[in-house]
C-alpha positions as CSV (number, residue, x, y, z in Angstrom):
1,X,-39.8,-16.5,60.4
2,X,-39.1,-14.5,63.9
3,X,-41.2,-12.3,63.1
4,X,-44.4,-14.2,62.7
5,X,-42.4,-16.5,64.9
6,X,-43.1,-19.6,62.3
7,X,-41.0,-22.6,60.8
8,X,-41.7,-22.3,57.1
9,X,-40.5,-24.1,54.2
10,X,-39.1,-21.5,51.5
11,X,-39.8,-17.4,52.5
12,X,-42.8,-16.0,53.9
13,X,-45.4,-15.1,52.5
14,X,-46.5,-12.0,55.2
15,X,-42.8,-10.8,56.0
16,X,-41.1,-11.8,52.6
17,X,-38.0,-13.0,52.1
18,X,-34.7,-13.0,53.9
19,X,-32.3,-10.1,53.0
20,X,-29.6,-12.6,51.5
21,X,-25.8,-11.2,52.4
22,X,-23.0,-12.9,50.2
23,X,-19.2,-13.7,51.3
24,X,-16.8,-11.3,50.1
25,X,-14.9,-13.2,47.0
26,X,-11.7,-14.4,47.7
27,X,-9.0,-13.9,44.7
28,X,-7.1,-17.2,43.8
29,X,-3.5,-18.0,44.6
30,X,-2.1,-17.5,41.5
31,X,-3.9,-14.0,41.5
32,X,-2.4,-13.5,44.7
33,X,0.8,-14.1,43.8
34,X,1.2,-11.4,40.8
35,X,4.1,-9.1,41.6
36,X,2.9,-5.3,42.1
37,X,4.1,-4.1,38.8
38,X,2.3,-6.3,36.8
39,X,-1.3,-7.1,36.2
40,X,-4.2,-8.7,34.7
41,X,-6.7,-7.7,31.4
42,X,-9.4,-9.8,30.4
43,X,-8.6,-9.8,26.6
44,X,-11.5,-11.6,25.4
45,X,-14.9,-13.4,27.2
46,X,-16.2,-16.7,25.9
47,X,-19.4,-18.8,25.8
48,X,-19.6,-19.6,29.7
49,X,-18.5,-16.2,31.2
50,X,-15.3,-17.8,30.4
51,X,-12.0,-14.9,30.6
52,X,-8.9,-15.1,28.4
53,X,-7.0,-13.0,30.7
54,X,-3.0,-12.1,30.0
55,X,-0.4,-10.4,32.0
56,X,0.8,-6.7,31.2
57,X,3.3,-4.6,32.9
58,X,2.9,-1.6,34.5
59,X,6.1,-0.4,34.6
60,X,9.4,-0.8,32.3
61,X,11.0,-4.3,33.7
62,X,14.4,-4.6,32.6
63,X,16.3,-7.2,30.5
64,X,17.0,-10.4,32.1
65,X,14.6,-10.3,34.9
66,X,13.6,-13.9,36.2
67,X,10.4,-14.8,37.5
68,X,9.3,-18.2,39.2
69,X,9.9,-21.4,39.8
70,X,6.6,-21.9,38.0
71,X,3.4,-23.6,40.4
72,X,1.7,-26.9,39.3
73,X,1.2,-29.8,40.2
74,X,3.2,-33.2,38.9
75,X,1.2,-34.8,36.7
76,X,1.4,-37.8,33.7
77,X,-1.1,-35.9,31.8
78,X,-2.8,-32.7,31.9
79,X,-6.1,-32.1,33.1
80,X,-6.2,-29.1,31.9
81,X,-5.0,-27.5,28.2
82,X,-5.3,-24.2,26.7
83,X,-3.9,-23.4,23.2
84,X,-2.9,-20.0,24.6
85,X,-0.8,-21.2,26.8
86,X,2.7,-23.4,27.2
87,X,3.0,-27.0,27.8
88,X,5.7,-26.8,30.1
89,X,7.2,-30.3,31.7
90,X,9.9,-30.8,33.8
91,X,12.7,-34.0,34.8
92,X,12.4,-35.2,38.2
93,X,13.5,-38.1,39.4
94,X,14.3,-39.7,35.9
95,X,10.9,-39.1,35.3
96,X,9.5,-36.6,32.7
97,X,6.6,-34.6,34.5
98,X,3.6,-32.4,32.9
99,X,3.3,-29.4,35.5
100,X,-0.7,-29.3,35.7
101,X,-2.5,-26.2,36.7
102,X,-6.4,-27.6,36.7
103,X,-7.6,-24.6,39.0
104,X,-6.1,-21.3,39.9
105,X,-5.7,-22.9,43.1
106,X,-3.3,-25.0,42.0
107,X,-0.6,-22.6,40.2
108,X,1.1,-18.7,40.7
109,X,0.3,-15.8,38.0
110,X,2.9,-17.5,35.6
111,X,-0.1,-19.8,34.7
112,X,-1.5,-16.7,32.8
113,X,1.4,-15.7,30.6
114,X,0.3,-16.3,26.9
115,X,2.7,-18.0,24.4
116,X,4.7,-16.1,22.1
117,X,3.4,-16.5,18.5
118,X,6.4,-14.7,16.5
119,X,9.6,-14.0,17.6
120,X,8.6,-10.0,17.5
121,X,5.7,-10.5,20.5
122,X,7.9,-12.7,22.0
123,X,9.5,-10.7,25.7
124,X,10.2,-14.0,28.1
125,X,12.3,-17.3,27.4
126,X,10.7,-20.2,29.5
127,X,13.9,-23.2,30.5
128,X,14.3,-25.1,33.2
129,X,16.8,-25.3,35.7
130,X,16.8,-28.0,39.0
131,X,13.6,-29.1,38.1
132,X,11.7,-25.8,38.1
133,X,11.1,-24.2,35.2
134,X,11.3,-20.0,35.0
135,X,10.6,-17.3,32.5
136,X,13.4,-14.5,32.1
137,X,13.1,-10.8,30.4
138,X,15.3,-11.8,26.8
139,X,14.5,-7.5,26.6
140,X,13.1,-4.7,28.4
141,X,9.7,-4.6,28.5
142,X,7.7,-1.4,28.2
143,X,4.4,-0.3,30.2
144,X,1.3,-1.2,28.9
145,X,3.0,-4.2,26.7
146,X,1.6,-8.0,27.7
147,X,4.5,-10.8,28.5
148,X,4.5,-13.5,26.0
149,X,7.0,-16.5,26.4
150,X,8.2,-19.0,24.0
151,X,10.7,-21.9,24.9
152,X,14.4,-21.7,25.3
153,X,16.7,-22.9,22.5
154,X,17.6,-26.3,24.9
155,X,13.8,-26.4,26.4
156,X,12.3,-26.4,23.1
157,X,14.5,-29.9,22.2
158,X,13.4,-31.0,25.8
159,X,9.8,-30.2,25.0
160,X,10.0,-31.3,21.3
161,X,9.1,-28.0,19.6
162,X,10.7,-25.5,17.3
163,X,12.9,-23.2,19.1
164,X,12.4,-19.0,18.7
165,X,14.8,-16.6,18.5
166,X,15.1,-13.2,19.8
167,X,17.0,-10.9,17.3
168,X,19.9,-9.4,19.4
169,X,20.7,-5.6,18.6
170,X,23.3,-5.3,16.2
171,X,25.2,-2.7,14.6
172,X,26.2,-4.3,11.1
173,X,24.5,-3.2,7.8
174,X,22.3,-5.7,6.2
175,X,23.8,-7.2,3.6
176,X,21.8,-6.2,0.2
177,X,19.1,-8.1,-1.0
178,X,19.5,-10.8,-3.5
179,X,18.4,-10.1,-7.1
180,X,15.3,-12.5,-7.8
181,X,14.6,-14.2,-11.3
182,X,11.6,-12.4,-13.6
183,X,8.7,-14.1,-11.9
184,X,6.5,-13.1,-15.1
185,X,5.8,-15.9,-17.5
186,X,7.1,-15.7,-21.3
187,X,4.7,-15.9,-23.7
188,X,4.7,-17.0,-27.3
189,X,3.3,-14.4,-29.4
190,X,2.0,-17.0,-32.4
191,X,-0.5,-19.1,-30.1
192,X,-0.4,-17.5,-26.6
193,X,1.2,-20.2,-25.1
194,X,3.0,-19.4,-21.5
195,X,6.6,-20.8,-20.4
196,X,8.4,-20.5,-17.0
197,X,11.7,-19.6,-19.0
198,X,13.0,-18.2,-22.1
199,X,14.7,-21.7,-23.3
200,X,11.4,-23.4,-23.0
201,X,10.0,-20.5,-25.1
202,X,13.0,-20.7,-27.7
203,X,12.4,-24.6,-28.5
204,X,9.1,-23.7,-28.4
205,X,9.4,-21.6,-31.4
206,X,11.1,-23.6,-33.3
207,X,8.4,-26.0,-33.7
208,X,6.4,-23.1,-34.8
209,X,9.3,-22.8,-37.5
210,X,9.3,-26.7,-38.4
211,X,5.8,-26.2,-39.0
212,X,5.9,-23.3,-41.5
Protein backbone atom coordinates (compact mmCIF):
# COMPACT_ATOMS: atom_id res chain seq x y z
CA UNK A 1 0.00 0.00 0.00
CA UNK A 2 1.93 3.53 -0.76
CA UNK A 3 -0.03 5.00 1.23
CA UNK A 4 0.69 3.38 4.56
CA UNK A 5 3.77 2.51 2.60
CA UNK A 6 3.28 -1.48 3.43
CA UNK A 7 3.72 -4.83 1.46
CA UNK A 8 0.43 -6.60 2.19
CA UNK A 9 -1.03 -9.72 1.06
CA UNK A 10 -4.63 -9.13 -0.38
CA UNK A 11 -6.09 -5.12 0.12
CA UNK A 12 -5.64 -3.05 3.01
CA UNK A 13 -7.41 -2.93 5.62
CA UNK A 14 -6.85 1.15 6.55
CA UNK A 15 -6.79 2.49 2.82
CA UNK A 16 -8.99 -0.31 1.24
CA UNK A 17 -8.77 -1.73 -1.89
CA UNK A 18 -7.23 -0.84 -5.16
CA UNK A 19 -9.52 1.00 -7.69
CA UNK A 20 -9.39 -2.05 -10.24
CA UNK A 21 -9.29 -0.48 -14.08
CA UNK A 22 -10.21 -3.18 -16.84
CA UNK A 23 -8.78 -3.38 -20.61
CA UNK A 24 -11.07 -2.13 -23.10
CA UNK A 25 -12.62 -5.54 -24.86
CA UNK A 26 -11.34 -6.23 -28.05
CA UNK A 27 -14.07 -7.63 -30.72
CA UNK A 28 -12.97 -10.93 -32.46
CA UNK A 29 -11.80 -11.27 -36.08
CA UNK A 30 -14.66 -12.60 -37.47
CA UNK A 31 -16.58 -9.60 -35.77
CA UNK A 32 -14.17 -7.50 -37.30
CA UNK A 33 -14.55 -8.65 -40.51
CA UNK A 34 -18.47 -8.01 -40.99
CA UNK A 35 -19.13 -5.75 -44.03
CA UNK A 36 -20.75 -2.28 -42.92
CA UNK A 37 -24.18 -3.10 -44.20
CA UNK A 38 -24.65 -5.97 -42.26
CA UNK A 39 -24.78 -6.88 -38.60
CA UNK A 40 -25.17 -8.91 -35.67
CA UNK A 41 -28.58 -9.72 -33.13
CA UNK A 42 -28.27 -12.00 -30.39
CA UNK A 43 -31.44 -14.04 -31.13
CA UNK A 44 -31.51 -16.13 -28.14
CA UNK A 45 -29.04 -16.51 -24.68
CA UNK A 46 -28.35 -19.90 -23.31
CA UNK A 47 -27.35 -21.60 -20.03
CA UNK A 48 -23.67 -20.19 -19.82
CA UNK A 49 -24.25 -16.53 -21.02
CA UNK A 50 -24.01 -18.38 -24.18
CA UNK A 51 -25.36 -15.98 -27.53
CA UNK A 52 -27.05 -17.54 -30.62
CA UNK A 53 -26.26 -14.60 -32.68
CA UNK A 54 -27.23 -14.30 -36.67
CA UNK A 55 -26.44 -11.91 -39.33
CA UNK A 56 -29.13 -9.35 -40.70
CA UNK A 57 -28.84 -6.68 -43.31
CA UNK A 58 -29.16 -3.28 -43.02
CA UNK A 59 -29.65 -2.31 -46.25
CA UNK A 60 -31.30 -4.07 -49.57
CA UNK A 61 -28.21 -6.29 -51.01
CA UNK A 62 -28.87 -7.30 -54.41
CA UNK A 63 -29.25 -10.75 -56.11
CA UNK A 64 -26.13 -12.53 -56.71
CA UNK A 65 -23.87 -10.86 -54.41
CA UNK A 66 -20.81 -13.11 -53.27
CA UNK A 67 -19.34 -12.99 -49.98
CA UNK A 68 -16.07 -14.87 -48.79
CA UNK A 69 -13.77 -17.23 -49.28
CA UNK A 70 -15.06 -18.58 -45.93
CA UNK A 71 -12.13 -18.52 -42.72
CA UNK A 72 -11.32 -21.78 -40.84
CA UNK A 73 -8.99 -23.78 -40.22
CA UNK A 74 -8.20 -27.32 -42.08
CA UNK A 75 -9.13 -29.84 -40.04
CA UNK A 76 -10.10 -33.95 -40.11
CA UNK A 77 -12.75 -33.37 -37.69
CA UNK A 78 -14.41 -30.59 -36.06
CA UNK A 79 -13.73 -29.26 -32.77
CA UNK A 80 -16.45 -27.36 -32.80
CA UNK A 81 -20.32 -28.12 -34.07
CA UNK A 82 -23.46 -26.18 -33.91
CA UNK A 83 -26.76 -27.43 -35.25
CA UNK A 84 -27.50 -23.92 -36.37
CA UNK A 85 -24.89 -23.76 -38.45
CA UNK A 86 -23.30 -25.57 -41.94
CA UNK A 87 -20.86 -28.24 -42.06
CA UNK A 88 -18.95 -26.92 -44.83
CA UNK A 89 -15.71 -28.97 -46.18
CA UNK A 90 -13.64 -28.34 -48.89
CA UNK A 91 -11.05 -30.60 -51.55
CA UNK A 92 -7.56 -29.79 -51.18
CA UNK A 93 -4.90 -31.60 -52.21
CA UNK A 94 -6.99 -34.91 -52.95
CA UNK A 95 -7.85 -34.52 -49.52
CA UNK A 96 -11.45 -33.84 -48.18
CA UNK A 97 -11.06 -31.12 -45.38
CA UNK A 98 -13.63 -30.00 -42.49
CA UNK A 99 -13.07 -26.02 -42.30
CA UNK A 100 -13.03 -25.73 -38.32
CA UNK A 101 -13.97 -22.47 -36.70
CA UNK A 102 -13.20 -23.49 -32.74
CA UNK A 103 -12.99 -19.72 -31.62
CA UNK A 104 -13.97 -16.49 -33.32
CA UNK A 105 -10.40 -16.14 -33.66
CA UNK A 106 -10.19 -18.53 -36.01
CA UNK A 107 -12.91 -17.63 -38.78
CA UNK A 108 -14.62 -14.11 -40.64
CA UNK A 109 -18.44 -13.15 -39.88
CA UNK A 110 -19.47 -16.03 -42.43
CA UNK A 111 -19.10 -18.31 -39.35
CA UNK A 112 -22.40 -16.70 -38.03
CA UNK A 113 -24.72 -17.21 -40.89
CA UNK A 114 -27.55 -19.65 -39.82
CA UNK A 115 -28.64 -22.55 -42.14
CA UNK A 116 -31.59 -22.25 -44.10
CA UNK A 117 -34.33 -24.55 -42.76
CA UNK A 118 -37.02 -24.30 -45.87
CA UNK A 119 -36.37 -23.19 -49.12
CA UNK A 120 -38.71 -19.86 -48.25
CA UNK A 121 -35.92 -18.52 -45.38
CA UNK A 122 -33.52 -19.62 -47.52
CA UNK A 123 -31.44 -15.95 -49.16
CA UNK A 124 -27.56 -17.47 -49.77
CA UNK A 125 -26.38 -20.68 -51.78
CA UNK A 126 -23.01 -21.91 -50.02
CA UNK A 127 -20.53 -24.04 -53.12
CA UNK A 128 -17.22 -24.16 -53.42
CA UNK A 129 -14.92 -23.02 -56.00
CA UNK A 130 -10.75 -23.48 -55.89
CA UNK A 131 -10.98 -24.77 -52.65
CA UNK A 132 -12.79 -21.96 -50.87
CA UNK A 133 -16.09 -22.11 -50.28
CA UNK A 134 -18.56 -18.77 -50.72
CA UNK A 135 -22.11 -17.83 -50.07
CA UNK A 136 -23.96 -15.87 -52.93
CA UNK A 137 -27.38 -13.62 -52.86
CA UNK A 138 -29.82 -16.48 -54.90
CA UNK A 139 -32.37 -13.03 -54.26
CA UNK A 140 -32.43 -9.67 -53.05
CA UNK A 141 -32.41 -9.38 -49.62
CA UNK A 142 -34.50 -6.78 -47.80
CA UNK A 143 -33.41 -4.67 -44.53
CA UNK A 144 -34.05 -5.98 -41.40
CA UNK A 145 -34.22 -9.76 -42.98
CA UNK A 146 -31.37 -12.34 -41.38
CA UNK A 147 -29.08 -14.35 -44.18
CA UNK A 148 -29.71 -18.00 -44.12
CA UNK A 149 -27.69 -20.36 -46.47
CA UNK A 150 -28.39 -23.79 -47.53
CA UNK A 151 -26.00 -25.83 -49.93
CA UNK A 152 -25.66 -25.61 -53.61
CA UNK A 153 -27.36 -28.17 -55.86
CA UNK A 154 -23.47 -29.81 -56.64
CA UNK A 155 -22.25 -28.92 -52.83
CA UNK A 156 -25.03 -30.65 -51.34
CA UNK A 157 -23.85 -34.13 -53.37
CA UNK A 158 -20.20 -33.04 -52.28
CA UNK A 159 -21.40 -32.70 -48.69
CA UNK A 160 -23.87 -35.67 -48.80
CA UNK A 161 -27.08 -33.72 -48.07
CA UNK A 162 -30.32 -33.02 -49.73
CA UNK A 163 -30.12 -30.20 -52.02
CA UNK A 164 -32.71 -26.90 -51.67
CA UNK A 165 -34.17 -25.12 -54.23
CA UNK A 166 -34.89 -21.51 -54.59
CA UNK A 167 -38.24 -21.04 -56.60
CA UNK A 168 -37.24 -18.69 -59.55
CA UNK A 169 -40.03 -16.02 -60.53
CA UNK A 170 -42.12 -17.17 -63.11
CA UNK A 171 -44.88 -16.00 -65.06
CA UNK A 172 -46.90 -19.21 -65.99
CA UNK A 173 -50.32 -20.05 -64.34
CA UNK A 174 -50.27 -22.96 -61.96
CA UNK A 175 -51.62 -25.68 -63.40
CA UNK A 176 -55.06 -26.66 -61.41
CA UNK A 177 -55.09 -28.74 -58.63
CA UNK A 178 -55.68 -32.37 -58.89
CA UNK A 179 -59.09 -33.68 -57.81
CA UNK A 180 -58.43 -36.08 -54.66
CA UNK A 181 -60.41 -39.36 -53.85
CA UNK A 182 -63.33 -38.98 -50.91
CA UNK A 183 -61.08 -39.37 -47.92
CA UNK A 184 -64.29 -40.17 -45.76
CA UNK A 185 -64.80 -43.81 -44.90
CA UNK A 186 -68.04 -45.78 -46.23
CA UNK A 187 -70.05 -47.16 -43.82
CA UNK A 188 -72.46 -50.04 -43.65
CA UNK A 189 -75.66 -49.00 -42.35
CA UNK A 190 -76.71 -52.74 -40.97
CA UNK A 191 -73.69 -53.09 -38.45
CA UNK A 192 -71.66 -49.86 -38.63
CA UNK A 193 -68.90 -51.37 -40.05
CA UNK A 194 -66.29 -48.79 -41.99
CA UNK A 195 -64.55 -49.47 -45.54
CA UNK A 196 -61.88 -47.48 -47.39
CA UNK A 197 -63.97 -47.92 -50.63
CA UNK A 198 -67.33 -48.51 -51.94
CA UNK A 199 -66.39 -52.18 -53.57
CA UNK A 200 -65.29 -53.31 -50.16
CA UNK A 201 -68.58 -51.96 -48.86
CA UNK A 202 -70.67 -53.69 -51.88
CA UNK A 203 -69.19 -57.34 -51.05
CA UNK A 204 -69.61 -56.45 -47.80
CA UNK A 205 -73.29 -56.30 -48.18
CA UNK A 206 -73.78 -59.07 -49.81
CA UNK A 207 -72.80 -61.17 -47.03
CA UNK A 208 -75.40 -59.31 -45.10
CA UNK A 209 -77.74 -60.65 -47.95
CA UNK A 210 -76.39 -64.44 -47.78
CA UNK A 211 -77.20 -64.15 -44.33
CA UNK A 212 -80.91 -63.10 -44.55
Amino acid sequence: CEDCGKSLIGECKLHGPLIRAKDRVIPSRARLTLPHYLTLRVLELRAGNQQILGVFAKKVIQKRTQFGPYVGQLSTKLTRYDESRLVLQVLKDGGKYFLDTPNEDCGNWMMFVRLARNQEEQTLVAYQHCGEVYFTTVKPIEPHTELKVWYAADYAKFMEASAVFIKEESDACPLPPVAKEPVDPWICSSCRSTFATFALLESHQCIHKDRV
